[in-house]
C-alpha positions, 0 to 999 in steps of 0.5 A, spaced: 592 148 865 595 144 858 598 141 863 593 136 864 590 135 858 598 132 856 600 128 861 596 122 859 598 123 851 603 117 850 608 119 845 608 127 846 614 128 843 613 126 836 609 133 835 615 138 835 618 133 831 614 133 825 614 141 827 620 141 825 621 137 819 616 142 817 619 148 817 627 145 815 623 142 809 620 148 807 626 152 807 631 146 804 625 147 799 625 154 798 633 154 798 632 149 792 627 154 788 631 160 789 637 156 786 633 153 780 629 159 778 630 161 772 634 169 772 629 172 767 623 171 772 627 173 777 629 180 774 621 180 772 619 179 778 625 186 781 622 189 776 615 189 776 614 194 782 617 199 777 613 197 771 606 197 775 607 204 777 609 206 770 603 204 767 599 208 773 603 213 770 601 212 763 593 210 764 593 217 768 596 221 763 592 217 757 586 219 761 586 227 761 
């Protein structure tokens, strides 16, 4: 059916290239994020799960 309706683009193909570039470009940048971050916003970011459910605890325990 979409057949048709491409036959008569010109240039089809530069499409899927630019999908392309887009979607290395995002994780050639995500791989440069990852080795620049700073560490301690790392370690935040592991711990805040834990944390969360601690202050849960926490709230729930002050509350009775």
């Amino acid at each position: 059916m979409f057949k048709h309706y491409f036959e008569g683009v010109e240039n089809i193909a530069v499409g899927p290239i630019i999908s392309l570039v887009i979607f290395f470009s995002f994780f050639i940048i995500l791989l440069y994020w990852v080795f620049k971050v700073d560490k301690s916003f790392i370690k935040k970011m592991e711990d805040m799960p834990l944390n969360d459910s601690l202050v849960a605890d926490q709230d729930s325990q002050e509350k009775k």
